[in-house]
C-alpha positions in Angstrom: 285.9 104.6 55.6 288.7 103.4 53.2 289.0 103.3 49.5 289.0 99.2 50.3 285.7 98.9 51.9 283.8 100.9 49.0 283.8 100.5 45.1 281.7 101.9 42.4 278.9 99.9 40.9 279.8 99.6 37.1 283.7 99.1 38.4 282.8 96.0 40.5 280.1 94.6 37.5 283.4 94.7 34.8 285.5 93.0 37.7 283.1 90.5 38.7 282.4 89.6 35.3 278.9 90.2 34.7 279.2 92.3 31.6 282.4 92.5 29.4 283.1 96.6 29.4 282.5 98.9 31.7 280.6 101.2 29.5 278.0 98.1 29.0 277.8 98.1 33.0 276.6 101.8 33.1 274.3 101.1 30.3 272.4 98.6 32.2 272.8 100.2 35.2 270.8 103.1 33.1 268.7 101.1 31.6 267.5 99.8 35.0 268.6 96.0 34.6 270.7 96.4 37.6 269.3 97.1 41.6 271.4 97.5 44.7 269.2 96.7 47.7 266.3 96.8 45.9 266.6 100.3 44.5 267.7 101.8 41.4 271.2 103.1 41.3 273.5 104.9 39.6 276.6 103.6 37.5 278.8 105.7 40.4 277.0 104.3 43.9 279.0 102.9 46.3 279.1 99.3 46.4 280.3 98.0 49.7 280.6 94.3 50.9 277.1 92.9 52.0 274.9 94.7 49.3 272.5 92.6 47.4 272.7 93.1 43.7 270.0 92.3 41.3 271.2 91.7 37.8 268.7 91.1 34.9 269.9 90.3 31.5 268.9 87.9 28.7 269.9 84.9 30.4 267.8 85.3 32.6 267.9 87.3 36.8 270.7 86.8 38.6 270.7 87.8 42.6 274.0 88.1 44.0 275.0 89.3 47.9 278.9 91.0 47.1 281.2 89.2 49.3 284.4 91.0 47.9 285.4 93.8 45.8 288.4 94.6 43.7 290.1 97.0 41.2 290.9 95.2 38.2 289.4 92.3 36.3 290.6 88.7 36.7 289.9 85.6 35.6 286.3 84.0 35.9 287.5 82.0 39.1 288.7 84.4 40.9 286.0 86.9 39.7 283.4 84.1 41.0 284.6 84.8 45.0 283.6 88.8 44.5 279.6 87.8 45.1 277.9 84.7 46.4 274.5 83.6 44.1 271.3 83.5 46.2 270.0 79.9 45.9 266.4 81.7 44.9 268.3 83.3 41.8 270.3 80.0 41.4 267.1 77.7 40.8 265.0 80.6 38.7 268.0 80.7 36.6 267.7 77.0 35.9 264.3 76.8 35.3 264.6 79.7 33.4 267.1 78.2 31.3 265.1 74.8 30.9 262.3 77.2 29.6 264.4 78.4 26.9 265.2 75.3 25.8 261.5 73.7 26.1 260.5 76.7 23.8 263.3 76.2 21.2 261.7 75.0 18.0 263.3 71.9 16.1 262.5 71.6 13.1 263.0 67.9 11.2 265.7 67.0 8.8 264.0 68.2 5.3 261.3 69.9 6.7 262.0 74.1 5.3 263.6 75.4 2.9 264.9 73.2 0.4 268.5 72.1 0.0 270.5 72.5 -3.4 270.1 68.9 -4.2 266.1 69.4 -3.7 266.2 72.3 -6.0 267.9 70.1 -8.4 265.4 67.6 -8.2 262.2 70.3 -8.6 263.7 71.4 -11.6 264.2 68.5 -13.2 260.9 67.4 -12.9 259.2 70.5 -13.7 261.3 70.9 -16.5 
């Protein structure tokens, strides 16, 4: 095997863009957010083309199958063509993501905590 065809885990998470450091790569990976192939794994396991990576994080679960690996971190285009999205993770994503919205209170103009000029008004009439 060559050093091309094999890449550690928390390495190909920063270059693929999932998290922003490396060191928040290993600490999911810790954590247990992350599964190659279904398992638990290490921050140093060997990620080779074909592997199916399950990421979870707060926007929700993302299943990806790595379709490339590389050494250094580029932009979000080219990071995009490392892994290839499941069309499963794709739609629980959305739905997920519709979710989060559905559940996002709104509150009405007013409604709360009152503004300066309400203050103004309370204490001109209690006064």
């Amino acid at each position: 095997m060559t050093e091309a065809e094999k890449f550690r885990l928390d390495k190909w998470l920063w270059a693929a863009r999932f998290f922003k450091t490396r060191s928040l790569a290993c600490d999911a990976i810790d954590g247990g957010k992350v599964r190659v192939d279904g398992l638990r794994a290490k921050a140093s396991k060997e990620v080779r083309v074909g592997n199916e990576i399950r990421i979870t994080g707060p926007d929700g679960e993302w299943t990806v199958i790595v379709r490339g690996l590389s050494a250094q971190r580029r932009g979000a285009p080219e990071a995009a063509l490392l892994y290839e999205e499941t069309e499963a993770s794709r739609l629980q994503r959305q739905a997920f993501a519709e979710r989060q919205r559905a559940e996002f209170g709104e509150r009405e103009r007013g409604a709360g905590r009152p503004t300066k000029r309400d203050r103004r008004l309370i204490h001109r009439f209690i006064s």
